[in-house]
C-alpha positions in Angstrom: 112.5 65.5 51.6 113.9 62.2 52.6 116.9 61.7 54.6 118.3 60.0 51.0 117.6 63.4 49.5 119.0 65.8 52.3 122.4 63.4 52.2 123.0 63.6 48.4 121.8 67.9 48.6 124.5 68.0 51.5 126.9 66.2 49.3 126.7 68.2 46.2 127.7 71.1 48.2 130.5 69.8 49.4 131.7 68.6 46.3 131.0 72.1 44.7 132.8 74.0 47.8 136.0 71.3 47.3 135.9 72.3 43.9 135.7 75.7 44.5 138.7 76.0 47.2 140.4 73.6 44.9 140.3 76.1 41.6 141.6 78.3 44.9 144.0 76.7 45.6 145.5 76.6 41.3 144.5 80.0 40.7 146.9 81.2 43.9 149.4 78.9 43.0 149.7 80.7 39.6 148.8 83.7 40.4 150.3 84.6 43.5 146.5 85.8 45.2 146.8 88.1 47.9 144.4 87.5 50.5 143.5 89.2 53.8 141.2 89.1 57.1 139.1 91.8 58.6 137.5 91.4 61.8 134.4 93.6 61.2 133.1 93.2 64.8 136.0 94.6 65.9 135.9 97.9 63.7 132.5 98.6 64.5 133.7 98.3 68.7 136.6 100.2 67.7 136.3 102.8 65.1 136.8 106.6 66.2 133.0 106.9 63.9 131.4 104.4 66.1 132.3 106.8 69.4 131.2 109.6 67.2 128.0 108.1 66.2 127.2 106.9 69.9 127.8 110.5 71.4 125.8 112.1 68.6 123.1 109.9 70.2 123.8 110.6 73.4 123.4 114.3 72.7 119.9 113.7 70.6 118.6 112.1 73.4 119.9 113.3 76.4 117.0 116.3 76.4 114.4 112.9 76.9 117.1 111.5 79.5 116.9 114.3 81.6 112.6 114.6 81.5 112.4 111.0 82.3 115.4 112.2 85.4 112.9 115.2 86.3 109.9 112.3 86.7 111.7 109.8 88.4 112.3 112.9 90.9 109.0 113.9 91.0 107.4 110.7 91.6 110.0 109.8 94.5 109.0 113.0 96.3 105.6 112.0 96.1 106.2 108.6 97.5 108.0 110.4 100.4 105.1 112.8 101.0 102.6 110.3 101.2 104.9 107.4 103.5 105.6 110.9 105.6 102.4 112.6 106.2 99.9 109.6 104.5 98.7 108.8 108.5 97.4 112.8 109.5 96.2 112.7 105.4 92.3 113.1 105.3 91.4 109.8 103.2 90.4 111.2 101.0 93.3 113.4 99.8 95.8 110.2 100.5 93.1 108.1 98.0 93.7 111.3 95.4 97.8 111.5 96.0 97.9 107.3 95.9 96.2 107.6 92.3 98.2 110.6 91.0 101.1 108.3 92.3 99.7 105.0 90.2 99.3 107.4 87.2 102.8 109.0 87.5 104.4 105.8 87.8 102.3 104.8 84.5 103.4 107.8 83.0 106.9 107.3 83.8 107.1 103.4 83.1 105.4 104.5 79.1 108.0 107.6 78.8 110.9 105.1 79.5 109.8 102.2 77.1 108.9 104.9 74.2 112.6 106.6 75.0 114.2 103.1 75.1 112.5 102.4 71.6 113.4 105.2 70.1 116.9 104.9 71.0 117.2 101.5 70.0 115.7 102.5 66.3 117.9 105.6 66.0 121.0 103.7 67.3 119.9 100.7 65.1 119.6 103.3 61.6 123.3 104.8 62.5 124.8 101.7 63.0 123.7 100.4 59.8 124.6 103.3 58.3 128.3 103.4 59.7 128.3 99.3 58.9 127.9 100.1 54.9 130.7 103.4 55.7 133.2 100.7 57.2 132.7 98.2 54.8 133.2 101.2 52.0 136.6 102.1 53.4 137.7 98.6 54.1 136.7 97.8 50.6 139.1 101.1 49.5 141.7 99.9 51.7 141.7 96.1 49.7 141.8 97.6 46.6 144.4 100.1 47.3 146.9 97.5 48.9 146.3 94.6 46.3 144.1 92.4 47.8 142.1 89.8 45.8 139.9 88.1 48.6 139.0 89.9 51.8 137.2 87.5 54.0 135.1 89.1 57.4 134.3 85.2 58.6 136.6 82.7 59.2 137.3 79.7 61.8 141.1 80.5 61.8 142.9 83.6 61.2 146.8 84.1 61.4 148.3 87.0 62.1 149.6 87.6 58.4 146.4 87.6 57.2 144.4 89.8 59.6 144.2 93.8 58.6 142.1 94.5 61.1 144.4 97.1 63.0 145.8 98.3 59.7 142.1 98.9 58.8 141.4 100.6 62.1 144.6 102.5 61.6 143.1 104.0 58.0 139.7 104.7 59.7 141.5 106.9 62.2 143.2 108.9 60.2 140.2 109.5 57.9 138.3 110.4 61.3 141.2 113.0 62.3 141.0 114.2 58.6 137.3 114.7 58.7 137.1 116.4 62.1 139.9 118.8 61.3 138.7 122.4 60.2 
């Protein structure tokens, strides 16, 4: 495309988003639009389900934690026999304990990438699950205090418009609601 092309493309969006925050601009003006801010970075960092969701995970995995702990242990220990007592070894028993060492260390450097992966998946499928559950309740929250535009990007927010901590406020007590018997 030439750069003739690109410059009249660029300029038919600009005239369409003018026009749009222009019709904006009238329909607010008549009808009084409520609009509002919500900072969803900010509820996923601070949400009462996001701690939940991260010590869930913490729980699920902490079994693997502790395995990859027991190696680390076990492969130290071997280190420390063979720097103590690798000069009166016969050679060969220190060749046989420096190649159980190379394959422990193997062992353990594969258990910790496939622990790390599946972490990283497992944490990645909860989070997007608990990003569509905020984005449910702050849609509830709009709709139940009026709003007609609820914006999650901006390059300036005021502090009227931001709901952010109101939202964060709902999410709490809906987390104290669902984790009372």
């Amino acid at each position: 495309m030439s750069i003739k092309g690109k410059v009249k493309k660029s300029m038919n969006g600009i005239i369409v988003l003018v026009g749009f925050l222009l019709s904006l601009t009238e329909v607010g003006a008549q009808e009084n639009m409520k609009i509002g801010f919500v900072n969803v970075e900010q509820l996923l960092g601070q949400a009462p389900q996001t701690q939940a969701v991260m010590m869930a995970l913490q729980e699920e995995f902490a079994p693997r934690e502790r395995e990859i702990v027991a190696m680390q242990q076990s492969l130290q220990g071997r280190g420390e026999t063979l720097e103590r007592d690798g000069a009166v070894m016969g050679e060969e028993e220190r060749a046989n304990l420096e190649r159980d060492i190379r394959n422990e260390q193997r062992d353990l450097e594969r258990s910790v990438n496939e622990f790390n992966e599946d972490f990283d998946i497992r944490r990645n499928e909860e989070l997007a699950l608990l990003q569509r559950l905020l984005l449910q309740e702050v849609q509830i929250f709009a709709s139940s205090a009026g709003y007609d535009l609820l914006l999650s990007q901006a390059v300036f927010v005021s502090g009227t418009v931001n709901i952010t901590e109101a939202v964060l406020r709902q999410l709490e007590e809906s987390s104290a609601v669902n984790a009372a018997p």
